[in-house]
N, C-alpha and C positions, 0 to 999 in steps of 0.2 A: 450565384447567390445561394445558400444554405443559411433557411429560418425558418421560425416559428410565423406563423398565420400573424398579423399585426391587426390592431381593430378596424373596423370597417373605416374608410375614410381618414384614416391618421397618417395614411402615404403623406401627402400635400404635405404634411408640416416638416416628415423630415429630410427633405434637402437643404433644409436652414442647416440644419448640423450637419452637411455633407466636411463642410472646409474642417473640422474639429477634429477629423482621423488623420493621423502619420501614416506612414506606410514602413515599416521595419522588414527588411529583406535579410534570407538567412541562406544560405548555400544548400544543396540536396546531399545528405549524406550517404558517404561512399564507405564500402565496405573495406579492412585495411588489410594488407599483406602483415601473415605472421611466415615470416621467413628464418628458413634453416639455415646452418651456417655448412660451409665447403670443411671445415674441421671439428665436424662432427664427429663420433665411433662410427656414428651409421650414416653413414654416404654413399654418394655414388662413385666408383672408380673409373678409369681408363684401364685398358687390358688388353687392347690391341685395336688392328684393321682387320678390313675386312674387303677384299680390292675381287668381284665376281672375273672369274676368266673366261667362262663358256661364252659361245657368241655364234649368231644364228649362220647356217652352213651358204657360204658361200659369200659372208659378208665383211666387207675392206674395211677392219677397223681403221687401219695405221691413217686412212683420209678421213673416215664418217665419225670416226670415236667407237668406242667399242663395244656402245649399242645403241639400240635402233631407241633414237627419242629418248626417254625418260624412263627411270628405272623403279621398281619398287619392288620391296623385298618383304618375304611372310614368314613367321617360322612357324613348321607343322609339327606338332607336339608328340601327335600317334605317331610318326614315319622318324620322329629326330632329323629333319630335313629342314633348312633352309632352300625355299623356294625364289627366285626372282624371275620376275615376269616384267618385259617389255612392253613397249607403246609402238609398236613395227602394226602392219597390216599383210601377211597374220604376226599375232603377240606369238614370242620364243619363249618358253619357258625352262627352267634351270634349275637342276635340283643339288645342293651342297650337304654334307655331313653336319650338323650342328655343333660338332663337337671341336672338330678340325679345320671346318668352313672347308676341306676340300672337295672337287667335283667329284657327283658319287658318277659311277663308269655310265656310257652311253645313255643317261638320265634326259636330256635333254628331247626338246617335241618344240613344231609348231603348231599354232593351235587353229581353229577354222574359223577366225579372223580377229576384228582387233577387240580390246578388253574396251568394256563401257563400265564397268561394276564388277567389284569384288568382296567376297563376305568370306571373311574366317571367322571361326566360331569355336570355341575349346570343346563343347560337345558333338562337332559335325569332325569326321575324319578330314585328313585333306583341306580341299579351300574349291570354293562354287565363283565361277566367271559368268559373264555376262560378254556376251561375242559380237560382234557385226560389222558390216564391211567399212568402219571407219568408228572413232571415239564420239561424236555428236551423228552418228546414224542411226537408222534403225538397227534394235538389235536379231541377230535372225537365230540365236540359242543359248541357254543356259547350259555352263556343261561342270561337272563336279569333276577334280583333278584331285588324285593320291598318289601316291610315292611308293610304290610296290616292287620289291627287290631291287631298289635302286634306281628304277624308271619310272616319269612320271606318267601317268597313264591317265585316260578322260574314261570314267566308270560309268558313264550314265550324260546322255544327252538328253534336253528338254530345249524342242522345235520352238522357237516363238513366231508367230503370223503379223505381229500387230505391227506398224510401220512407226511404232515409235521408239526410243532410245530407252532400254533398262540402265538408272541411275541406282538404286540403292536393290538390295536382297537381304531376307531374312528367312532366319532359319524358325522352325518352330518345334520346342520341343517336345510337347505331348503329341502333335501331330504325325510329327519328322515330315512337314510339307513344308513348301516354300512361299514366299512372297515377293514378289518384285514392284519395283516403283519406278515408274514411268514417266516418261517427258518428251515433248516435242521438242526440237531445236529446228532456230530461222537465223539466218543472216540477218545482225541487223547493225547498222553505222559499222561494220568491218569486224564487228564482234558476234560471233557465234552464239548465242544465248537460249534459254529454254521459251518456250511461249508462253507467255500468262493464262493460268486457265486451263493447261491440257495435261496436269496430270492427274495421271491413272495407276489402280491399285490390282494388280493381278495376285489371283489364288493358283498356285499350281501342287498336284495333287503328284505325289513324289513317284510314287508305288507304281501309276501308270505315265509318268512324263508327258503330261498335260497338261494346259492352261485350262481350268475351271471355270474360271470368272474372270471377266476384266469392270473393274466399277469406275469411271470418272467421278475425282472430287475437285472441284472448282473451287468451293473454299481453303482448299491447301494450294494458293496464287502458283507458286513455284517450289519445286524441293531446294532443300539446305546443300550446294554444289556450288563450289566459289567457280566456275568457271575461265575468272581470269588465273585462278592458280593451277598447278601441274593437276589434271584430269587423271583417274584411275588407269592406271596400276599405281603411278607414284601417287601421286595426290588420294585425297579421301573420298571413298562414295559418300553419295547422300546415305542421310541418318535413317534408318528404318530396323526397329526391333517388334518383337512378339513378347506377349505379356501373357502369364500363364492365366492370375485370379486378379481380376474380369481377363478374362480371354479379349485381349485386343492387342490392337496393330498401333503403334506409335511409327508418328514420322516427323522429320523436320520439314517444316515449313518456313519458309522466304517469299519473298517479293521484291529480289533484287530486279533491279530495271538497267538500260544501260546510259544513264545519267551517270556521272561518275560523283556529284554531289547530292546531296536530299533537297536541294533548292525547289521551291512549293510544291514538293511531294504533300499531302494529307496524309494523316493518321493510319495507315494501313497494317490492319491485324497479324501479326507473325508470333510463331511460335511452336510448340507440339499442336501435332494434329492427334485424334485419336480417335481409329474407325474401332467400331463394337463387331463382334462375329456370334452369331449363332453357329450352334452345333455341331460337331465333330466329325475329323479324319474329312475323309472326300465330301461328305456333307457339307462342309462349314460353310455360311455364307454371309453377304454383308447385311449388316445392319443397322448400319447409320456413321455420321462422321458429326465431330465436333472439334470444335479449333479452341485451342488452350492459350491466349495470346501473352505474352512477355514482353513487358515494354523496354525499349533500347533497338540501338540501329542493328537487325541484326539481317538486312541485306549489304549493306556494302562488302563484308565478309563470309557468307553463310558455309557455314561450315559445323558439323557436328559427330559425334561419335553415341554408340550404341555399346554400354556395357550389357551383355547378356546373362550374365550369374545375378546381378546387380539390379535388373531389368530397370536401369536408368536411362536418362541421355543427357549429353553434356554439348552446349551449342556455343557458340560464338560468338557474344553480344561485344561491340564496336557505338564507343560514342563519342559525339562530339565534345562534348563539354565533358561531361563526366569519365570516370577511369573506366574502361570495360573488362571483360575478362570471359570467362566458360561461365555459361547456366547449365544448375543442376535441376533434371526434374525427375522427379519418380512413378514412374508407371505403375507401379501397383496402387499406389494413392492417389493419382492424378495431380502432384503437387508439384510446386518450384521450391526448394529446400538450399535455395544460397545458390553464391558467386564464389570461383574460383577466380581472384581477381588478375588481370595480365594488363600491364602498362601499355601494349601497342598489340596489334594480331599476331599469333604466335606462325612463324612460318613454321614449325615440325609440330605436327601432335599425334597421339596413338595411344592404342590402351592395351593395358593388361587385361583383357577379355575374364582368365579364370579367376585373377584376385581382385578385380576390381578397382586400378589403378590409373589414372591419367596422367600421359606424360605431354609436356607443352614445351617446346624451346623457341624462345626472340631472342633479337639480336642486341636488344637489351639490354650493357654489360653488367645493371645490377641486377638482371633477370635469370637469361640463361634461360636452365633446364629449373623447368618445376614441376615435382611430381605430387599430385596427392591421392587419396583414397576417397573412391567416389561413394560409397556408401554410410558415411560419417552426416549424421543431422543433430543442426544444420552443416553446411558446406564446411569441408574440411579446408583451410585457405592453404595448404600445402609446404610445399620445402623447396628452397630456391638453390639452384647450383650456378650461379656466376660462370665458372669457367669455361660454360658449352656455350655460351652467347656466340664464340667464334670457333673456328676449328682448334681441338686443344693439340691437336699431334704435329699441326704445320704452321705456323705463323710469317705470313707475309709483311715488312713494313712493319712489325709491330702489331700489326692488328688481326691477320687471320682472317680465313675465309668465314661468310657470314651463312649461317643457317640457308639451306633451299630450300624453296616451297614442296611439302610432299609431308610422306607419313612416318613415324618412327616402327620399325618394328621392336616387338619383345618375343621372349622366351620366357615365356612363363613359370616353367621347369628351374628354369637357371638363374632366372634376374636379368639377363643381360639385355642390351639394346644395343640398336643399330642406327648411329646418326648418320647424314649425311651434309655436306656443306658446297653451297656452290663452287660451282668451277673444278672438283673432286670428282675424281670416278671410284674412290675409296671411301669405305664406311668408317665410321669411329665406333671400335668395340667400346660400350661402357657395361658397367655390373654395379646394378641397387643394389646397395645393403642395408636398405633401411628397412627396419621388420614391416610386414603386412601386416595390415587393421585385422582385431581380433574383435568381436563387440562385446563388451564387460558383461555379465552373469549380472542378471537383472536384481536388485537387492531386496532384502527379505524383510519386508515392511512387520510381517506377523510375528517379528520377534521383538515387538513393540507390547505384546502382550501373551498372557500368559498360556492363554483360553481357560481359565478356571471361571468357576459360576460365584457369582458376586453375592457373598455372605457377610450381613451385618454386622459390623466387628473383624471381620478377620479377611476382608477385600477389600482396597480402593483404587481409582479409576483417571487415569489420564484423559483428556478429552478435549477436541477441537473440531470445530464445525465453522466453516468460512460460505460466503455465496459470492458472485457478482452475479451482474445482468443490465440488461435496455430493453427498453420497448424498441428504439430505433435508434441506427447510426448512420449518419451520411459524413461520408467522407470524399473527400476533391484531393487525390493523390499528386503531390507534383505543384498546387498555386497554378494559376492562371499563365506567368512567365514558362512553365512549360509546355502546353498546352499550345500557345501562341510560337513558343517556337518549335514547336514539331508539327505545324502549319507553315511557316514563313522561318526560317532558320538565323533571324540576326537578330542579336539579345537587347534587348528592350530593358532597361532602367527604370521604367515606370511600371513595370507589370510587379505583380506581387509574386514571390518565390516561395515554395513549399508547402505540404497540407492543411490542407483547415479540415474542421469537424467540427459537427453539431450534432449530439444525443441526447435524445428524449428518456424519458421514465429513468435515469439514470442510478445504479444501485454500486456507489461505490465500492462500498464494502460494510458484511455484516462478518463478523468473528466473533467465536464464542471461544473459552479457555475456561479451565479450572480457578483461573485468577480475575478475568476479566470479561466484559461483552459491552462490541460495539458496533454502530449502524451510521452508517455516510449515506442520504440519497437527496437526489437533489432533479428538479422538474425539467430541468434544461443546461446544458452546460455545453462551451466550445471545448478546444483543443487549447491545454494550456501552454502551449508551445507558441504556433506563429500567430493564431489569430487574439487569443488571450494577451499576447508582448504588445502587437496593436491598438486594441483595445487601450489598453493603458497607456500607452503614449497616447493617446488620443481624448485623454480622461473619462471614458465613457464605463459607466457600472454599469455589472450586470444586473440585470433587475430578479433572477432567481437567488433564494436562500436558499442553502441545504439543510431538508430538515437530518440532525444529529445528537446521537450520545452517546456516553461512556460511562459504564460504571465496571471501580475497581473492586467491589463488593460492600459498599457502605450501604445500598437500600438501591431498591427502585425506583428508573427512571424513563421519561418520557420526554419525549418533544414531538413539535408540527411546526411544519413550515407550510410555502407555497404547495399544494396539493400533496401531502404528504404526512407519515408521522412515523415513530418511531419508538421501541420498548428496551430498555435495558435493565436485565437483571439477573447480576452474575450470581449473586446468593442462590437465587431459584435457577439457575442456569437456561436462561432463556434470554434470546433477544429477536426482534422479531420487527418489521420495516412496510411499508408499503410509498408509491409514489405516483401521481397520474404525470403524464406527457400530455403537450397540445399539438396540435397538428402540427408540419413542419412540410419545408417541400425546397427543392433547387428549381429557382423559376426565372423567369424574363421579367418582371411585373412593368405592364405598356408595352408589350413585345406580342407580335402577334405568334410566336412562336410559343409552343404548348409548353407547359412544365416537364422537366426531365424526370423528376420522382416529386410525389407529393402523396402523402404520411395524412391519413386526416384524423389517428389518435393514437394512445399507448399506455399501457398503466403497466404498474408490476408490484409483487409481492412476495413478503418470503419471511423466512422463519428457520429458527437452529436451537434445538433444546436437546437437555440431557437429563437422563434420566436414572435413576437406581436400579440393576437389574433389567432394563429396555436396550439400555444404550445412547448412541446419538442419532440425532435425524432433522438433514438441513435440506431444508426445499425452495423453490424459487418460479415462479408463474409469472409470465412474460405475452402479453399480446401487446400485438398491431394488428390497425385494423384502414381499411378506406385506401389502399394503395394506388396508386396510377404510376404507372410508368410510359415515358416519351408521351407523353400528350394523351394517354389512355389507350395507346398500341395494346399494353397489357394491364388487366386491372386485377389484382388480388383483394377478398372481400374482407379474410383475415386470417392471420399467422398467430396460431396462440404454445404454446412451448410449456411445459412445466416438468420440472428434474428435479427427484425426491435420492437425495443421498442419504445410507441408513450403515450403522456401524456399532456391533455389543461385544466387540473384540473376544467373540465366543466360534467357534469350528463351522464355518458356514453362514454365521450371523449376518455377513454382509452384503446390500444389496443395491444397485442402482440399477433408477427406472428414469429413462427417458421418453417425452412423452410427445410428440409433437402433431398439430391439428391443421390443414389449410382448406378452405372455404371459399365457393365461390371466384373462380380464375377463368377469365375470358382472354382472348386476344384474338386483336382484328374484330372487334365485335363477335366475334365466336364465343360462345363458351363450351369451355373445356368440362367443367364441369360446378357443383353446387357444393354438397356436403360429403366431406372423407374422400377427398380429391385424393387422387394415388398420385403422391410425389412423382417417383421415377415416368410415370407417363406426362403430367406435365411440363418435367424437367426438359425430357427428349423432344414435345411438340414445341415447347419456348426455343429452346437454342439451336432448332434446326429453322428453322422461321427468323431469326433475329443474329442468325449468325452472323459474325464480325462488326455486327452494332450492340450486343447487347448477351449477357447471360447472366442464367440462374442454375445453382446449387444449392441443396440439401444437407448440410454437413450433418457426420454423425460421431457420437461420441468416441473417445480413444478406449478401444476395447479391451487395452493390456490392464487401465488400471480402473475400472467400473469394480470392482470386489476384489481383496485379497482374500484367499482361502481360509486363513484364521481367524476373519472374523475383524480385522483391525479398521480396513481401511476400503472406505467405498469413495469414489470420484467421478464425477460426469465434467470431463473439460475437453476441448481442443484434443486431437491424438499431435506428437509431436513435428511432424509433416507438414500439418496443415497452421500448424502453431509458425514453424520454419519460412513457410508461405508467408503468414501475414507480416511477421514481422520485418524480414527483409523484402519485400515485394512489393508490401499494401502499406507500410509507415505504420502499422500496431502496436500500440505500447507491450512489451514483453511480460508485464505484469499481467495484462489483461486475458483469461482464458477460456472466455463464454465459446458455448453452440451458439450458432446463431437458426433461427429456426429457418430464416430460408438469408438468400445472399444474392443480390440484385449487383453484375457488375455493367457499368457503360465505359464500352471503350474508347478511348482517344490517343492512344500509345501510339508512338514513334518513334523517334531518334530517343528520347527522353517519355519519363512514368509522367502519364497522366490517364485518370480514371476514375470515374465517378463510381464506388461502393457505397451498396445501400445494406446495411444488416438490423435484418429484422428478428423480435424477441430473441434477444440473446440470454441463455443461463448457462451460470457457472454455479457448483455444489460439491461440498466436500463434509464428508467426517469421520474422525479417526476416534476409536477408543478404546484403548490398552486399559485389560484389568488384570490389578497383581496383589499376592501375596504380603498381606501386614506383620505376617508372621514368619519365622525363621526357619520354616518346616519345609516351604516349597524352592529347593534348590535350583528348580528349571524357572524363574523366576526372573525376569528382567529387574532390576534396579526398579525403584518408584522416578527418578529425577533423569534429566537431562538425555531422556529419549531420543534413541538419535532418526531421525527421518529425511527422506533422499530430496535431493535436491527435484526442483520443476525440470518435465520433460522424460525424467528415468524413467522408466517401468517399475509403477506399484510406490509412488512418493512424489512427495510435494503438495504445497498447497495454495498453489496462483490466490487464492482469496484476498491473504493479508499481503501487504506489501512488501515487496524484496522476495514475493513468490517461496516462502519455506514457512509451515505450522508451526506455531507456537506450542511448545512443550510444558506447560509450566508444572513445578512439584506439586504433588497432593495435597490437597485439606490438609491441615492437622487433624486426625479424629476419625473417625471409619469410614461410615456411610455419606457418600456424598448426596448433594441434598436432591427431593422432588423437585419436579419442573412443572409449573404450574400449567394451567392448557395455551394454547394459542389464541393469538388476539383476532376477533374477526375484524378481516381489513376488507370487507363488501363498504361498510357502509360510506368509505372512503376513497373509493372510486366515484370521480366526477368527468364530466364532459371535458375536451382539452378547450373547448376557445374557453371556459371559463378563467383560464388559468391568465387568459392575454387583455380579454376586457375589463382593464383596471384601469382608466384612466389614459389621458397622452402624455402623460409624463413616463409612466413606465414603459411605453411603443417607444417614446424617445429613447430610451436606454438602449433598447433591445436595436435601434437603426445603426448602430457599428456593424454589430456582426451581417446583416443586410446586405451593407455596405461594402463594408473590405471583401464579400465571397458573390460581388452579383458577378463581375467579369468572366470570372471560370465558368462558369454556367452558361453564361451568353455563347459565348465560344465554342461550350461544349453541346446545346443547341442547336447553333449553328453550324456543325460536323456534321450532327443525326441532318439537317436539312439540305444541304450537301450532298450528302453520300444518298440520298433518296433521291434524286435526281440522276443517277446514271442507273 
């Protein structure tokens, strides 16, 4: 349940209206494949085999096959060498010309035992293994292998002591150290698996071929290793990269078990983990872990890839109901930026390490090979090649041998790749030619204006200023029917499907233009999606009006509604809004189980004028205040936010200020702290305490487009990362581009997105204003009319304010000087208490018992996880 505080004692009355709500169920939307076509210009070709001949000395292909286990193939960029390395104990390795694919002379070595882990990397020489006396044993050495006149040679050994099994290594590049990721393995029901719990993060320091540090994290359950597929060499390591700015360690995390269904699995956190490092070179050390979770099955397949130019990763979510595919996340942002969508698990995947390319082949036949560019936000949905679904060069029966579990090699040089298909002991040469992602040249917002100095008569001024904002958002990702089944996995008809939301202080929209100004806000409002369609089949009003106006420049206007009011006046170029919020909270109400989040008020305020010779300037003040989260585990005292956008379309004129305040933050009855609480240290003591039930973040504005240099264009919104986040991830309308001052999530994610988000004082603020030439002398002169301004998301354009996310341009005044802006309205004396907003009577509690209604289950549920999960 997501509502507003109702009047004392007006519970009782409404279970009369329980029977009066419908229940309208809507499907969870999936993201859709834009697929390439096979006759294309730019495709991928066939161009040969590729059938390895070298084979370890002494061993009887013509009986065993003609090699030991399972094969996988590298190509090394520095040496021009194609490497293949076996799964024998010891691994054989093999060195080929790349160009000719044949064996370079006496190249071949075995190695000092079997491969557990392999990392190539386009800025490491060669390729770094992982050794020991069997693929699920301990590993006893890291050793780095190059290609040196034609022999492969091991340049550097690194001893490892620790009795567990290296799964993943990465390389670092400021460092040039390593990292290894670690796992136990136990026999368990006849399947070899890792242990829940035992893995570990090693530092090792290159220079002296030593392990440093070894750290256990327990909150990353198991690394991303599908175990039941082909183990490294052919198969993929676990996901583990290095991230240059914040210096940290990304890993794939999992918590495959060996169930082979999710049947009453609970909610279990998966996803990027992501440890923080202090200080450089041989110093570096740990300092801290925090689990990034993504909802979807992503143990029954876990499997991931690490582009390192890119500093991504791309995992392997698997679901039941819904389509799965690859998740994109970004380590330098800490965000999930889209799905690469895949109809079933892809058995071949691999990447283009230096361009940044993901290649996926199933057996599929409208799937095949799909490659995309993982650097593309949001998620690039890629190019489908149908014809690799089977083998293209041999066809059995009609149908061809099917993809084998393992990895794709590329040549990054060339394009080419290297498939393989079961039952084959030859490769299928293929060659991309679809061009590499270029990222477009950011657009030049300042040529919106002229930078000349605004003289009466003979200058005038284009101009727009947009806001949004909330005092609070609670959002239940996913309806109740998800939630319920990523607890107990058989779908239910009677649960409610898809998100709801309820927002306080709500400020739809204020815009300002040379032609018009207008203000939408309103004290309370659902999601007009699943919980608003209910609502109405159920005939129930809402009892908030939005106070609104518009003026197209005939005079001055005003309105008030429920706690709020509103100024429009395009003549004097000012519009200007205020709104209180009431308490609000996701609770049990009769349940002895605590409240999940509970809100006990919110106001907001904001303003956009224009002026002659000043410019523009839209600002927006946003608090919450009275926070409790799970039952009072964590108590925030207040989150106050205010973002002043400022723009005189003159050289430097432009300027945004971000402002944000928290107050008073306890947990566990602790308190952290009182006044001018240092975010980042709350941040790190919340979500290392609250790990896998619970996290907070600080978002910060998108720092490409806060000013454009000439002056035109200031904006405080979402950076486009975190934008990519909400919208595919969190169910956020796209329109919408608020900071939020702080960002409360509760996890319940499974097989299927469920999650309670809580966003507090959110503001969004923009203004733009080009001044030009009246006169026919200034040849560097933009046009007066039809300004052209970049779409939401580019670098330096857009304006999320107005709807359909693009500023309004409109022509000049007729006449020179555009007019004064009168001062701003004080909105103090219009800030009130929230229960004022709900003690009106039982008529209007009645209204408001829908929304109650249709959102108490998800909460119960969600409740009942947090009581759950505090029991082991």
């Amino acid at each position: 349940m997501i509502s507003a505080r109702p009047k004392p004692g007006a519970f009782g009355n409404f279970a009369r209206c329980a029977t009066a709500l419908l229940i309208v169920t809507s499907p969870l939307i999936v993201p859709a494949t834009s697929a390439g076509a096979d006759n294309s210009a730019s495709t991928v070709t066939i161009t040969g085999t590729f059938k390895p001949s070298l084979v370890r000395p002494g061993w009887n292909a013509a009986s065993s096959g003609p090699y030991a286990g399972s094969l996988g193939v590298l190509f090394d960029s520095s040496s021009k060498s194609v490497l293949t390395l076996d799964s024998g104990s010891p691994a054989y390795v093999a060195a080929y010309d790349s160009t000719t694919f044949k064996p370079r002379a006496n190249s071949a070595r075995l190695l000092d035992g079997t491969i557990t882990a392999v990392l190539s990397d386009p800025r490491l020489p060669g390729v770094a293994v992982a050794v020991g006396s069997g693929q699920k044993s301990a590993t006893t050495a890291i050793e780095h292998l190059e290609v040196r006149n034609g022999r492969v040679v091991v340049t550097k050994r690194i001893p490892i002591t620790t009795q567990q099994t290296v799964v993943g290594l990465a390389y670092d590049p400021m460092t040039h150290d390593f990292f290894a990721l670690l796992a136990t393995y136990a026999p368990t029901n006849f399947i070899t698996g890792e242990v829940p719990g035992s893995v570990e993060l090693s530092f090792i320091d290159q220079s002296s071929a030593k392990v440093v540090w070894t750290q256990a994290l327990p909150n990353c359950n198991l690394p991303m290793q599908f175990t039941l597929h082909a183990l490294p060499p052919a198969g993929l390591s676990a996901p583990i990269g290095v991230v240059r700015s914040p210096h940290v360690v990304d890993i794939g995390c999992s918590a495959q078990g060996t169930e082979s269904t999710n049947l009453g699995k609970f909610p279990i956190p998966v996803g990027v983990g992501i440890v923080t490092l202090n200080g450089t070179g041989a110093g570096t050390t740990y300092s801290g872990f925090d689990l990034d979770p993504y909802p979807g099955d992503l143990t029954s397949a876990p499997s991931g890839l690490w582009f390192p130019t890119a500093e991504r990763m791309a995992v392997q979510v698997t679901n039941v109901v819904n389509v799965g595919g690859w998740a994109l996340f970004d380590g330098r942002h800490s965000n999930y930026v889209g799905i690469v969508p895949m109809p079933q698990q892809a058995q071949l995947a691999g990447t283009d390490a230096l361009h940044s390319r993901l290649y996926l082949v199933s057996e599929v036949h409208t799937t095949g090979l799909v490659a995309t560019d993982v650097q593309v936000t949001p998620a690039d949905q890629g190019h489908n090649y149908p014809k690799f679904a089977a083998d293209p060069t041999e066809r059995t029966g009609g149908q061809g041998r099917v993809p084998a579990n393992g990895s794709v090699a590329t040549d990054p040089s060339t394009g080419r790749l290297l498939l393989l298909y079961q039952g084959s002991d030859t490769f299928v040469v293929a060659h991309d030619n679809f061009p590499y992602y270029a990222p477009p040249a950011p657009p030049n917002v300042d040529r919106n204006t002229a930078g000349i100095p605004e003289v009466d008569g003979k200058t005038a001024a284009n101009y727009s200023g947009s806001a949004q904002g909330y005092g609070s958002v609670i959002r239940q990702v996913g309806g109740e029917a998800a939630l319920q089944y990523n607890t107990v996995p058989i779908g239910n008809g009677d649960q409610l499907k898809g998100t709801r939301q309820f927002a306080t202080s709500y400020l739809d929209q204020l815009a300002l233009t040379n032609a018009s100004a207008q203000v939408t806000a309103i004290t309370g409002v659902v999601d007009q999606g699943n919980t608003q369609g209910q609502l109405s089949q159920g005939g129930v009003s809402w009892p908030y009006a939005p106070v609104a106006c518009v003026d197209f420049g005939s005079g001055h206007k005003t309105a008030s509604a429920d706690g709020g009011t509103a100024t429009c006046d395009a003549a004097s170029a000012l519009a200007t809004g205020s709104i209180v919020g009431s308490s609000s909270s996701a609770a049990v109400p009769g349940q002895p189980t605590p409240d999940v989040i509970a809100i006990g008020g919110t106001s907001l305020s904001t303003s956009t004028a224009a002026q002659h010779g000043k410019g523009m300037t839209t600002s927006v003040r946003s608090t919450a205040s009275g926070i409790s989260v799970l039952g009072g585990v964590l108590r925030i005292g207040k989150v106050m936010v205010e973002s002043t956008a400022h723009a005189n379309g003159q050289a430097g004129g432009a300027t945004a200020k971000f402002d944000r305040s928290v107050q008073y933050v306890s947990l566990n009855g602790t308190e952290l702290c009182t006044t001018g609480c240092d975010i980042h240290s709350v941040e790190k003591t919340v979500n290392a305490q609250l790990s896998g039930h619970a996290r907070i973040t600080f978002p910060e504005p998108d720092p490409t487009e806060l000013h454009s240099p000439g002056g035109y264009q200031a904006v405080i919104r979402r950076d486009p990362f975190a934008q990519a986040e909400e919208t595919t991830l969190n169910d956020q309308p796209g329109t919408r581009g608020e900071i939020p001052g702080m960002v409360i999530t509760i996890f319940e994610d499974n097989s299927e997105s469920s999650r309670t988000i809580v966003y507090l004082a959110g503001t969004e603020a923009d203004a733009h204003y080009g001044v030009y030439s009246l006169g026919g002398d200034c040849a560097s002169c933009p046009p007066p009319v039809n300004h052209p301004v970049p779409a939401p998301g580019n670098s330096g354009g857009g304006n999320p304010g107005i709807p359909g996310g693009s500023a309004t341009q409109p022509t000049s005044p007729s006449g020179g000087q555009p007019p004064v802006v009168a001062s701003g309205t004080n909105v103090g004396g219009f800030i009130k208490h929230g229960w004022e907003l709900l003690i009106a009577g039982l008529g209007q509690a009645l209204r408001t018992f829908g929304v109650w209604l249709v959102l108490l289950l998800p909460v119960y549920l969600s409740a009942r996880r947090w009581a759950l999960a505090n029991r082991h």
